[in-house]
C-alpha positions in Angstrom: -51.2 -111.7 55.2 -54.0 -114.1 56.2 -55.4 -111.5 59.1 -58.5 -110.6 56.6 -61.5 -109.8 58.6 -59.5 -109.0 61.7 -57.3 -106.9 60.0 -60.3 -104.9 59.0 -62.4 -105.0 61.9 -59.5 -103.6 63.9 -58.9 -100.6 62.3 -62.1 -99.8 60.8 -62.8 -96.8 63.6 -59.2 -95.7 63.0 -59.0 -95.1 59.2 -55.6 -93.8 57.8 -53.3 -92.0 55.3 -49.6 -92.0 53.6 -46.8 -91.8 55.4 -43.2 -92.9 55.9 -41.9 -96.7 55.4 -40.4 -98.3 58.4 -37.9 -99.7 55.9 -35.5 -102.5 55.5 -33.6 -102.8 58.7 -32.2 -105.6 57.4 -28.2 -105.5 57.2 -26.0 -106.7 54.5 -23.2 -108.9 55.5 -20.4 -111.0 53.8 -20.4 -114.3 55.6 -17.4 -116.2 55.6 -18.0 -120.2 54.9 -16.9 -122.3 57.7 -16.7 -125.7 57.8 -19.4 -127.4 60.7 -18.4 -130.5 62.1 -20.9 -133.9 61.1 -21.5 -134.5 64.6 -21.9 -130.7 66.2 -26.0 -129.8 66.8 -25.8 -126.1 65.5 -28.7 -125.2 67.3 -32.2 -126.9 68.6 -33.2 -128.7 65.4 -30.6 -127.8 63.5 -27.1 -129.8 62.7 -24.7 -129.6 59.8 -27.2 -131.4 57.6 -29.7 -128.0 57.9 -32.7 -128.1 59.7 -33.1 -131.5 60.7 -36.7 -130.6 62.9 -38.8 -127.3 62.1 -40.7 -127.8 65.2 -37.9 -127.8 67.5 -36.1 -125.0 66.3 -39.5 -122.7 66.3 -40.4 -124.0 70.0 -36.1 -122.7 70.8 -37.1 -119.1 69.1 -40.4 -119.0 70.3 -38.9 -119.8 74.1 -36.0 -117.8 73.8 -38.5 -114.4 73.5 -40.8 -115.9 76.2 -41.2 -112.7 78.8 -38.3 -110.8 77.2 -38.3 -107.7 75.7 -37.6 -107.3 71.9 -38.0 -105.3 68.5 -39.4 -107.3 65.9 -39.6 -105.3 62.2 -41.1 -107.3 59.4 -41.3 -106.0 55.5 -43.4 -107.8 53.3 -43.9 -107.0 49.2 -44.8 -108.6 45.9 -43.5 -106.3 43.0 -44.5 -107.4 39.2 -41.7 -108.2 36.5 -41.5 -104.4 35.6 -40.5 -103.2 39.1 -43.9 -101.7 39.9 -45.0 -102.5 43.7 -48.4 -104.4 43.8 -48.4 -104.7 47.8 -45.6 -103.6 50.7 -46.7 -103.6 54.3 -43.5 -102.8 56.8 -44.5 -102.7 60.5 -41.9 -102.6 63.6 -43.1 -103.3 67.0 -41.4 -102.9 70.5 -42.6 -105.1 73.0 -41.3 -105.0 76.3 -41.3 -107.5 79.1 -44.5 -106.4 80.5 -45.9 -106.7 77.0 -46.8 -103.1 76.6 -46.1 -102.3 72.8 -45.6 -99.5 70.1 -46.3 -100.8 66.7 -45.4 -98.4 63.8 -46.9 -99.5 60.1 -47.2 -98.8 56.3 -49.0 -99.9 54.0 -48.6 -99.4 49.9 -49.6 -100.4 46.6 -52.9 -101.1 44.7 -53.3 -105.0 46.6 -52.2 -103.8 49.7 -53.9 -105.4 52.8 -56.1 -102.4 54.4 -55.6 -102.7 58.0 -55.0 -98.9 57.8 -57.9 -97.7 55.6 -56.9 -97.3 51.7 -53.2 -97.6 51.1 -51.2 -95.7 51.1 -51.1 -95.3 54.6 -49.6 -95.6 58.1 -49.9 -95.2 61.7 -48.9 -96.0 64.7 -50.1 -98.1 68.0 -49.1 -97.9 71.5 -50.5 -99.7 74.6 -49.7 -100.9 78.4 -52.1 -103.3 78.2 -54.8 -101.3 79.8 -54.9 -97.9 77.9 -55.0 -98.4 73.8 -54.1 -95.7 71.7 -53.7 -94.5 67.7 -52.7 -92.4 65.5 -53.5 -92.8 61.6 -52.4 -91.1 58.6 -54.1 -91.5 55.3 -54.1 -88.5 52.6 -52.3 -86.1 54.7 -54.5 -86.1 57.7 -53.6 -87.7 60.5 -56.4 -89.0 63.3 -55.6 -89.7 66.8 -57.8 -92.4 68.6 -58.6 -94.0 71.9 -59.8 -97.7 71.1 -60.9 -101.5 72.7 -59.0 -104.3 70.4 -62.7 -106.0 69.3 -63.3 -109.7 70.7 -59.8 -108.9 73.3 -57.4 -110.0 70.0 -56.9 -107.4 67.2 -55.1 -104.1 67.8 -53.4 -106.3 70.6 -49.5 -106.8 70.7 -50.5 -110.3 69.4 -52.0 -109.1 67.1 -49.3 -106.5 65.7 -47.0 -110.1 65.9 -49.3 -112.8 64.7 -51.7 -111.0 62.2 -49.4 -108.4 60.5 -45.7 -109.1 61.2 -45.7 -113.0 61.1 -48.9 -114.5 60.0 -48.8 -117.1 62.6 -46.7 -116.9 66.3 -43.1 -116.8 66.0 -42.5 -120.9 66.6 -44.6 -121.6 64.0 -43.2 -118.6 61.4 -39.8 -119.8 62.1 -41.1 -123.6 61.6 -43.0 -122.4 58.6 -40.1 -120.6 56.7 -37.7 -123.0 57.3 -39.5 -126.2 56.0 -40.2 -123.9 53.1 -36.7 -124.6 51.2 -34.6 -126.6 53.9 -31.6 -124.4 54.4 -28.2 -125.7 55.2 -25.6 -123.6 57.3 -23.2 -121.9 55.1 -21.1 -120.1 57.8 -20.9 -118.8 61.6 -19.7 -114.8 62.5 -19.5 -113.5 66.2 -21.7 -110.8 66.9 -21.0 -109.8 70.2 -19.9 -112.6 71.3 -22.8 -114.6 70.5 -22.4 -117.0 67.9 -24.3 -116.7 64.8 -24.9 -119.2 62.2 -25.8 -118.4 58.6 -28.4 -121.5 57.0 -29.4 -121.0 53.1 -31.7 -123.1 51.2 -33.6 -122.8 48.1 -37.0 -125.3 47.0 -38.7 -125.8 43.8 -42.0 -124.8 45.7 -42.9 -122.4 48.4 -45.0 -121.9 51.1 -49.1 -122.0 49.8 -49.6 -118.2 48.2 -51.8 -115.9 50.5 -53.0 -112.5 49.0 -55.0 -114.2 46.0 -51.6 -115.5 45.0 -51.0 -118.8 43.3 -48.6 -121.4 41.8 -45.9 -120.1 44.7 -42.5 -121.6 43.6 -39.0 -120.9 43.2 -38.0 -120.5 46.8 -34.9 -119.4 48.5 -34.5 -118.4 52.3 -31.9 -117.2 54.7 -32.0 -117.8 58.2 -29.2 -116.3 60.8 -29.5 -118.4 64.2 -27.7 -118.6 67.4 -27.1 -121.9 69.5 -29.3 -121.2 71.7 -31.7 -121.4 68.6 -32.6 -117.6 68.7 -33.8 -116.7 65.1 -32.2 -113.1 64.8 -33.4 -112.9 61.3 -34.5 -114.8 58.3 -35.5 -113.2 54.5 -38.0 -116.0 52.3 -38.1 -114.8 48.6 -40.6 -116.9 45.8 -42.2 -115.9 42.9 -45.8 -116.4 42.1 -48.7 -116.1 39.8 -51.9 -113.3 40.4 -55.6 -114.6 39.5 -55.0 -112.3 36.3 -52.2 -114.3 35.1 -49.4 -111.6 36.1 -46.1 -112.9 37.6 -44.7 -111.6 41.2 -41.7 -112.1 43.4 -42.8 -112.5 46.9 -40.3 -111.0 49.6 -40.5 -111.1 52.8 -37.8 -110.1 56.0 -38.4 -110.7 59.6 -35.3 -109.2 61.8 -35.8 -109.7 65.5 -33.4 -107.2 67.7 -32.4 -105.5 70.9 -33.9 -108.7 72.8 -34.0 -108.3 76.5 -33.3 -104.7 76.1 -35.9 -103.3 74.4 -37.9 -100.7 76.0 -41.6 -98.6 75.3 -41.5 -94.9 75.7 -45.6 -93.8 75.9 -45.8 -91.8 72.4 -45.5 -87.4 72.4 -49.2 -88.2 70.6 -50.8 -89.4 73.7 -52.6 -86.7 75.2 -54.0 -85.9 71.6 -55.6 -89.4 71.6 -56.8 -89.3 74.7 -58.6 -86.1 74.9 
């Protein structure tokens, strides 16, 4: 995550606690190969070749989420060679069409990014724009804040997107991930009724290591898109190298979901906050 000094100026009245992951909402599905005709466009950018133009396919995601509603859930980890976790960060975030959000994060590990105090942790966000509210939990006590987002940015729903979820806005993540190892589609399903194509690629490098990572290489990705060029979900895994020599395998999962339906209930917590 490449939200640093944001990350920490955010949340540095809020401090935190351990709590619950969001988790893996991720499903696992057998696709079924189909052949794609040579002269079909799959999607904005994208034809039977793979993705033929990152840019265009990121501009189609990023416009097909423009003042709709949606659930985006993001985990992110790098686990050593022995299965031990060095950093996991999950956070979900409902955003309606109005833009007021709930954000729910977790934070783990020793390298963890500490945009909710000292992992482990967690909270939870909500806002309507106007009124911004928390509720942290960090070694079994939880605290429950009013707040300003400092300089008008972080603790904003761009924020909860940009900083933590994506590291960047979703055109350029999808761009990003998918120049990463140039996936190629594999197979379509129907889920309902909307057509979704399955791309898979893999690259002998990987996109430039963040988290004092470096040497990122070794890349595979999995992208699930729609015609309309929708990204419903896409899972980039690398490996890498620490500065202390140790080796990592870098996962991360981006699922986007009920969009256009979507809606933000004000948290039980409020009036705790707010008092």
């Amino acid at each position: 995550m490449r939200a640093g000094v944001a990350v920490v100026a955010v949340l540095a009245l809020l401090a935190g606690c351990s709590g619950t992951p969001v988790g893996d909402a991720t499903p696992t599905r057998t696709i079924t190969p189909v052949e794609v005709p040579a002269s079909d466009r799959i999607a904005p950018g994208v034809t039977a070749d793979g993705v033929v133009d990152p840019q265009a396919l990121g501009a189609a995601h990023a416009g097909a989420l423009d003042d709709r509603s949606y659930t985006l859930t993001a985990n992110h980890s790098s686990t050593y060679a022995n299965g031990s976790v060095r950093s996991a960060y999950d956070v979900r975030v409902w955003l309606s069409a109005d833009r007021d959000y709930r954000a729910v994060s977790r934070t783990a590990g020793p390298e963890a990014p500490v945009l909710l105090g000292a992992p482990p942790a967690s909270g939870e966000f909500w806002s309507n724009g106007t009124t911004y509210v928390a509720a942290v939990s960090h070694a079994n006590e939880t605290r429950y804040n009013r707040f300003r987002p400092p300089d008008g940015y972080a603790g904003t729903w761009r924020y909860w997107i940009e900083a933590v979820a994506l590291d960047g806005d979703p055109a350029a993540a999808v761009a990003g991930v998918t120049r990463a190892a140039d996936p190629e589609p594999v197979g379509k399903r129907s889920v309902g009724g909307t057509v979704v194509y399955t791309l898979v690629g893999d690259s002998t490098t990987a996109p430039a290591g963040s988290d004092a990572l470096v040497d990122a290489r070794d890349a595979g990705v999995t992208v699930n898109v729609t015609e309309t060029g929708l990204v419903r979900s896409y899972t980039l895994r690398y490996t890498a190298t620490t500065a202390a020599g140790a080796t990592v395998t870098v996962v991360r999962r981006v699922r986007y979901g009920n969009v256009g339906a979507t809606t933000v209930e004000r948290p039980d917590w409020f009036d705790r906050a707010v008092q």
